[in-house]
Backbone as JSON, one array per atom type, in Angstrom:
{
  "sequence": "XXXXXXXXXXXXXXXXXXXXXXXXXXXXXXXXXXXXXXXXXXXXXXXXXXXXXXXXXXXXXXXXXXXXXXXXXXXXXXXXXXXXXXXXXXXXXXXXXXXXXXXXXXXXXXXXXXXXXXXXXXXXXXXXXXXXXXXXXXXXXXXXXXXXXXX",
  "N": [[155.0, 29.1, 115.58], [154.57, 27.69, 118.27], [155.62, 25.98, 121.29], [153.43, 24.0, 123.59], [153.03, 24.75, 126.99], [153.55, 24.06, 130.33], [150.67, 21.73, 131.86], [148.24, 23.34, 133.15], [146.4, 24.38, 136.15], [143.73, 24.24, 136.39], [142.87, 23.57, 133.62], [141.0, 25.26, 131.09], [138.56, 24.21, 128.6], [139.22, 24.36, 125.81], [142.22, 25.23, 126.28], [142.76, 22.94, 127.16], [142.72, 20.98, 125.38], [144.27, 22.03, 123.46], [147.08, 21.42, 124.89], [147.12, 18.71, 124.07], [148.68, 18.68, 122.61], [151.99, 18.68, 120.85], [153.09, 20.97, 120.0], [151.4, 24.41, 118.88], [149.72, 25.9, 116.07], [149.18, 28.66, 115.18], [146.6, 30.32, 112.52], [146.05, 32.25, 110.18], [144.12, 33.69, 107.59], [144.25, 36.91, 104.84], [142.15, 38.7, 103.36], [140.87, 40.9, 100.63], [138.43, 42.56, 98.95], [139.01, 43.74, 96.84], [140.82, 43.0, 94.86], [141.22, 41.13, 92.34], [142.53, 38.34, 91.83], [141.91, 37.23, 94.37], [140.38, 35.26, 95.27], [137.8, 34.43, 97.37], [137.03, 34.86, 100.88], [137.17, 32.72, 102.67], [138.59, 30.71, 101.14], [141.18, 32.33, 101.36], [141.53, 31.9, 103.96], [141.15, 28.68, 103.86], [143.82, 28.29, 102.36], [145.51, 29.47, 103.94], [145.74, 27.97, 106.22], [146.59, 25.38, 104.39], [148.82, 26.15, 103.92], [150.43, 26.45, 106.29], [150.56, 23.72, 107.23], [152.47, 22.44, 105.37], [154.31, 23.91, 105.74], [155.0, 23.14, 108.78], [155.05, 20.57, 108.34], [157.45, 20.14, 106.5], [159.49, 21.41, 108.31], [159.32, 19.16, 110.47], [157.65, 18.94, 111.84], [155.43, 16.87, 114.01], [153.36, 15.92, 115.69], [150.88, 18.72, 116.52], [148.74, 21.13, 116.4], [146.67, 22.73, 114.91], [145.09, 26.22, 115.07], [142.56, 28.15, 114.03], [140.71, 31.85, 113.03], [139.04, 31.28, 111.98], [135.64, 30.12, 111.9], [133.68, 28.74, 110.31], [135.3, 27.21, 108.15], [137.11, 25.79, 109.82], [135.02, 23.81, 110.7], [133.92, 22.91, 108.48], [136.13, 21.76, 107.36], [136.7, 19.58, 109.59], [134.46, 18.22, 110.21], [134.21, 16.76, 107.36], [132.77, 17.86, 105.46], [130.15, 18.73, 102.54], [131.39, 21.36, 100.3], [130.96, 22.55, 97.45], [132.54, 25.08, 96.3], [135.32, 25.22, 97.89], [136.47, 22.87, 97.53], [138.44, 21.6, 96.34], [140.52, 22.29, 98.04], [139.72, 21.32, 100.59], [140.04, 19.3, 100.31], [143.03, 18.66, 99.84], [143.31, 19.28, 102.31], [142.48, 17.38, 104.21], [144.29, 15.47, 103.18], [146.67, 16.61, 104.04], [146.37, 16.3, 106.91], [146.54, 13.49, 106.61], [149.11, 13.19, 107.08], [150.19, 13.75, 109.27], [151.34, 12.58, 112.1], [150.09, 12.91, 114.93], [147.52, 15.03, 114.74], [145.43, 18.36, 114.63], [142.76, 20.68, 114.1], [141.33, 23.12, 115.16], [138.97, 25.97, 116.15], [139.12, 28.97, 117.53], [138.29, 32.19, 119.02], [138.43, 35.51, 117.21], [140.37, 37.24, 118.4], [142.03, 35.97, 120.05], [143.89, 35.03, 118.16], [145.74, 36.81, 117.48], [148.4, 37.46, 117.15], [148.35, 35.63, 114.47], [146.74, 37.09, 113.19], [147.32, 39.94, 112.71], [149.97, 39.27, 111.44], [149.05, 38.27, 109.08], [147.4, 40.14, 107.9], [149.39, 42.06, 107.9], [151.28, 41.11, 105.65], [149.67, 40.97, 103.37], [149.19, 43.64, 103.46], [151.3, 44.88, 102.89], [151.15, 43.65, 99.76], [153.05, 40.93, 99.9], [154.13, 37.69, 99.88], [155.3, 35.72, 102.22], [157.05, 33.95, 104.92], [156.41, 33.33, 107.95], [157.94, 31.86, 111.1], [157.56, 31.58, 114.11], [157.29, 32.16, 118.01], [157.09, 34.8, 118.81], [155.61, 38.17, 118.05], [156.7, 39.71, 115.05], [157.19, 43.3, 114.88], [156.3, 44.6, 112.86], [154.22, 44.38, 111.11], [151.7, 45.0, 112.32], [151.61, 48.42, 112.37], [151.38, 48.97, 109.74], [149.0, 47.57, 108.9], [145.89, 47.92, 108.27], [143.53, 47.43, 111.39], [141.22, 47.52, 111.88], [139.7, 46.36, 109.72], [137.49, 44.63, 108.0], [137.78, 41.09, 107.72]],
  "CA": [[154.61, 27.92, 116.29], [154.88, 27.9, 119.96], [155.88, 24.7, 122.39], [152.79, 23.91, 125.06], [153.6, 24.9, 128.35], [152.99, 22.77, 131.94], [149.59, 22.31, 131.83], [147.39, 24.36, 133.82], [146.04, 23.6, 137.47], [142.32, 24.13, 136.05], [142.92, 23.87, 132.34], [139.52, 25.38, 130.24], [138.22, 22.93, 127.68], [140.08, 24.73, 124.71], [143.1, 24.96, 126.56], [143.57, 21.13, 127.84], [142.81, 20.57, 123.98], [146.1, 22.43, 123.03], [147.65, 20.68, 125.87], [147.11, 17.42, 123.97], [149.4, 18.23, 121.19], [152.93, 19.51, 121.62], [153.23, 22.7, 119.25], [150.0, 24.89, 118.75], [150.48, 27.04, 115.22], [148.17, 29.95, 114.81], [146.96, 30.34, 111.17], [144.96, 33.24, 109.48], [144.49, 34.35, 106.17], [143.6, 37.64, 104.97], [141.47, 38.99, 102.04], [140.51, 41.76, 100.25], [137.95, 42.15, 97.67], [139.23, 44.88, 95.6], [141.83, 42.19, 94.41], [140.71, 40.3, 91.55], [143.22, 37.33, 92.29], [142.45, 37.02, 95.88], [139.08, 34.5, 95.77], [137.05, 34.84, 98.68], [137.85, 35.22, 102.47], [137.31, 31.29, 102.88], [139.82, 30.34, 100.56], [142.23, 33.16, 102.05], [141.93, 30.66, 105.26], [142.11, 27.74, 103.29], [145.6, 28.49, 101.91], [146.66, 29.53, 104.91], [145.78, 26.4, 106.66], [147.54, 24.43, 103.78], [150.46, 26.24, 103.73], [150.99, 26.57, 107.51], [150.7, 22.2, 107.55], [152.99, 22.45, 104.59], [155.43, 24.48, 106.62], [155.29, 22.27, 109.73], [155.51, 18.74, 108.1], [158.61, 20.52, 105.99], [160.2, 21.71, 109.33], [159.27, 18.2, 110.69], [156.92, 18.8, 113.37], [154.33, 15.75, 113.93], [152.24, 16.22, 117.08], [150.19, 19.84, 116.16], [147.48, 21.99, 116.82], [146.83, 24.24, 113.86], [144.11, 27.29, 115.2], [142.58, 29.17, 112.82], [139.35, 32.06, 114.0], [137.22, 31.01, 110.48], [134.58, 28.69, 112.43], [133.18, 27.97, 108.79], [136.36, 26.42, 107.55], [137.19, 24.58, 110.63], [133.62, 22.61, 110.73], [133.94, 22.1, 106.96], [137.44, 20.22, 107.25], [136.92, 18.76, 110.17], [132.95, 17.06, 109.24], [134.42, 16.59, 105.88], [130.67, 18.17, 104.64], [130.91, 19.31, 100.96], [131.57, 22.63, 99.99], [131.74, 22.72, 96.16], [133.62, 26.08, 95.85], [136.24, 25.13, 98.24], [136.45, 21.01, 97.35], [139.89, 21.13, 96.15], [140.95, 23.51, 99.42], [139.34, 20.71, 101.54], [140.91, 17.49, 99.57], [144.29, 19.21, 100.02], [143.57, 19.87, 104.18], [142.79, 16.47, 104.18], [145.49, 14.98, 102.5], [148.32, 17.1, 104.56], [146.38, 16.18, 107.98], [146.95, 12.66, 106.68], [150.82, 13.19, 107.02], [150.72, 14.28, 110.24], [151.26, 11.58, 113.6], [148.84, 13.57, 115.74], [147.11, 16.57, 114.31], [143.97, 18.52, 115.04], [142.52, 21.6, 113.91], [140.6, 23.63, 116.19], [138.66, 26.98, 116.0], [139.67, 30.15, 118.39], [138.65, 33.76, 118.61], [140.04, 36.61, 116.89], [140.83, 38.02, 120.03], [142.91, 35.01, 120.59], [144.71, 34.41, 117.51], [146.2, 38.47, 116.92], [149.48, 36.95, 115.88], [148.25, 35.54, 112.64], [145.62, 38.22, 112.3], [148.77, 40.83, 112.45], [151.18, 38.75, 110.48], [148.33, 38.22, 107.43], [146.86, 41.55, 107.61], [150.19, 43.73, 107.58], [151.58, 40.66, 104.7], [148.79, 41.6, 102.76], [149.44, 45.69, 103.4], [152.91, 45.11, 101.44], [151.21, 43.08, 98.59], [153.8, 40.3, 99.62], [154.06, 36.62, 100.23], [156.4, 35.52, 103.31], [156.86, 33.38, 106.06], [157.37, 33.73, 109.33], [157.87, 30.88, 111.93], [158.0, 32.16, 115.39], [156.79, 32.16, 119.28], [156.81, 35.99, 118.77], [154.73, 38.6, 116.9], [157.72, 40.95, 115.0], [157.16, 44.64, 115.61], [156.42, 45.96, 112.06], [153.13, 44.47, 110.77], [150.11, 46.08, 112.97], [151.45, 49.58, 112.34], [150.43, 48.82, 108.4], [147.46, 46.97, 108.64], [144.63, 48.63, 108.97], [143.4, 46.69, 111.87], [139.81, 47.69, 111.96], [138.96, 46.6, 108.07], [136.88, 43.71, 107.73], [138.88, 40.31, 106.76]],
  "C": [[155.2, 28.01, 117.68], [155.14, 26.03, 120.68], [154.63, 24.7, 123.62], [153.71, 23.9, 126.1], [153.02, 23.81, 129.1], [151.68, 22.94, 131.37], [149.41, 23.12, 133.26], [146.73, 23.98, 134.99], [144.58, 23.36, 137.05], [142.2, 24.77, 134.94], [141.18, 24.19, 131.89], [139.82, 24.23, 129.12], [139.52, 23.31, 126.3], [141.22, 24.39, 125.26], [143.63, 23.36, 127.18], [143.44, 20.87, 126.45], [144.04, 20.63, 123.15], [146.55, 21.65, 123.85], [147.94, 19.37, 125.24], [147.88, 17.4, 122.78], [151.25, 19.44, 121.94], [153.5, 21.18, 121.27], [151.86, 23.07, 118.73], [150.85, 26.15, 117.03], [148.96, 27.53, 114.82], [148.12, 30.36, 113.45], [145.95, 31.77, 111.14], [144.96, 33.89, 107.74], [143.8, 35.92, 106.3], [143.41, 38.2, 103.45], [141.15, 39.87, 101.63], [139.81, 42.15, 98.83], [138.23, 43.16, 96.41], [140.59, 43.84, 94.43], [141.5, 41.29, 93.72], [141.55, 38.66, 91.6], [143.0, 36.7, 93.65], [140.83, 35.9, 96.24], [138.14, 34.7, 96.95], [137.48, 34.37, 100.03], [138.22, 33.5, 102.79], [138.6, 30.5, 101.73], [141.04, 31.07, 100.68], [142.56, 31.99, 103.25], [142.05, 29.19, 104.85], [143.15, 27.59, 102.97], [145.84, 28.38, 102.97], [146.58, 28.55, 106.14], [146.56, 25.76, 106.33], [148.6, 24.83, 103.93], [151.15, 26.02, 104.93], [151.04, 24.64, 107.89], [151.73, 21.7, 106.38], [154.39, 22.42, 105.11], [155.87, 23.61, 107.53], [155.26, 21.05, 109.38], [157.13, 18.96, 107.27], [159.51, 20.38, 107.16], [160.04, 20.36, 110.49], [158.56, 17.96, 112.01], [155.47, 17.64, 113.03], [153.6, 15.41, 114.67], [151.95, 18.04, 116.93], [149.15, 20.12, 116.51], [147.64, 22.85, 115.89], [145.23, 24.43, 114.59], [143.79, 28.29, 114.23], [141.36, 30.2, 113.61], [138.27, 31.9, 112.85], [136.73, 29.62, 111.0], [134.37, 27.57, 110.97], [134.05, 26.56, 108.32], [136.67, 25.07, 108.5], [136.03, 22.88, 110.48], [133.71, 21.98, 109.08], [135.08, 21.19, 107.12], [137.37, 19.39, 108.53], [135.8, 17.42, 110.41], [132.99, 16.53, 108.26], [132.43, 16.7, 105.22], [131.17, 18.71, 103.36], [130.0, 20.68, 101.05], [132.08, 22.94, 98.62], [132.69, 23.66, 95.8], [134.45, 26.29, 96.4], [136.87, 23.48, 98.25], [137.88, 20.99, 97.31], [140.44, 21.34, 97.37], [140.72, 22.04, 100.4], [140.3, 19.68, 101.21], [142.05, 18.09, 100.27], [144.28, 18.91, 101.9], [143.58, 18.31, 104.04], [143.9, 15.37, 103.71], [146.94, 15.36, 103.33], [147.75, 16.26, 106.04], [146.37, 14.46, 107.77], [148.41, 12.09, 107.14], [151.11, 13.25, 108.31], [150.51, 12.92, 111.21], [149.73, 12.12, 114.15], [148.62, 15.04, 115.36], [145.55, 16.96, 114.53], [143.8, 19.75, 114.69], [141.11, 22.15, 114.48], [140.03, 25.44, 116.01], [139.07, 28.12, 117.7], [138.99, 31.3, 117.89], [139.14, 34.24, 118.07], [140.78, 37.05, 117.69], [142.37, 36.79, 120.26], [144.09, 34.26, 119.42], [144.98, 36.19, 116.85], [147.48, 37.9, 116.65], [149.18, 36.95, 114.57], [147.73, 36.46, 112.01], [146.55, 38.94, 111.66], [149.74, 40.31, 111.63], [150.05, 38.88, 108.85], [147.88, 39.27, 107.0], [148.54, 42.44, 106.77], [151.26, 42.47, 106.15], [150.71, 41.35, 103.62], [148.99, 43.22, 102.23], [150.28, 45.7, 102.58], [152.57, 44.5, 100.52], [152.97, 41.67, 99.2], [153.56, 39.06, 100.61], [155.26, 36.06, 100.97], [155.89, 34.66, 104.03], [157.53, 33.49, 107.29], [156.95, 32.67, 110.42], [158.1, 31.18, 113.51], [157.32, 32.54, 116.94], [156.18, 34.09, 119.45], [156.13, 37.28, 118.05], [155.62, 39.66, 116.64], [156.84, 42.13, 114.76], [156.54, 45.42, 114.21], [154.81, 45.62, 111.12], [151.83, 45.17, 110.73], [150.64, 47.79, 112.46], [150.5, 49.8, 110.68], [149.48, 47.97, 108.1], [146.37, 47.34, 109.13], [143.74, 47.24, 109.75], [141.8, 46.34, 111.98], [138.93, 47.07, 110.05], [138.74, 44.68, 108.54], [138.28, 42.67, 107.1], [137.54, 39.33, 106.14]]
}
């Protein structure tokens, strides 16, 4: 999770959007279908939605910006449209972004969210479940995640 900076002399639309909250947290999940446990890619980014609003109402942050780059997901939780094979996934988003003061969830590029990509991808590479809270992207993920493989 990062702190917004000054704004910007000639903020873009996205960016005055972040601007309007005070910590922006970059989410991503990542999936792989050879993994009989691992449901499909949209419920990879569901989790990691919930958990990352999980994380930051734990750690007590209450003005947010969670970014994720799954358009799909975004428009589904934020139209509340039904999606029977992610219903629970949605109830849940809803339910945490009840908790929050000011919260908003917003779609981004991949290009623009390589933190999470790199943190969920090279989690994934080790088979292991972690968290990591931090302005910075540590050094040891991208070498094991194959970066080019479909999420």
């Amino acid at each position: 999770m990062e702190e917004a900076d000054e704004p910007l002399q000639h903020p873009t639309p996205r960016a005055q959007a972040v601007r309007e909250h005070r910590y922006t947290c970059q989410v991503d999940g990542s999936w792989a279908g050879n993994e009989a446990w691992m449901g499909s890619p949209l419920h990879a980014e569901a989790e990691g939605i919930i958990w990352a609003m999980q994380e930051a109402r734990e750690r007590g942050f209450d003005d947010i910006m969670f970014v994720s780059d799954c358009q799909q997901l975004i428009n589904l939780a934020c139209k509340e449209e039904e999606w029977p094979s992610i219903a629970a996934e949605l109830d849940e988003i809803k339910l945490w972004r009840s908790k929050f003061n000011n919260v908003a969830l917003s779609f981004v590029p991949r290009s623009d969210n390589f933190r999470a990509d790199s943190l969920a991808k090279g989690g994934r590479s080790r088979a292991q479940c972690f968290s990591y809270v931090n302005s910075l992207v540590p050094f040891w993920p991208a070498p094991e995640a194959r970066l080019n493989e479909p999420v």
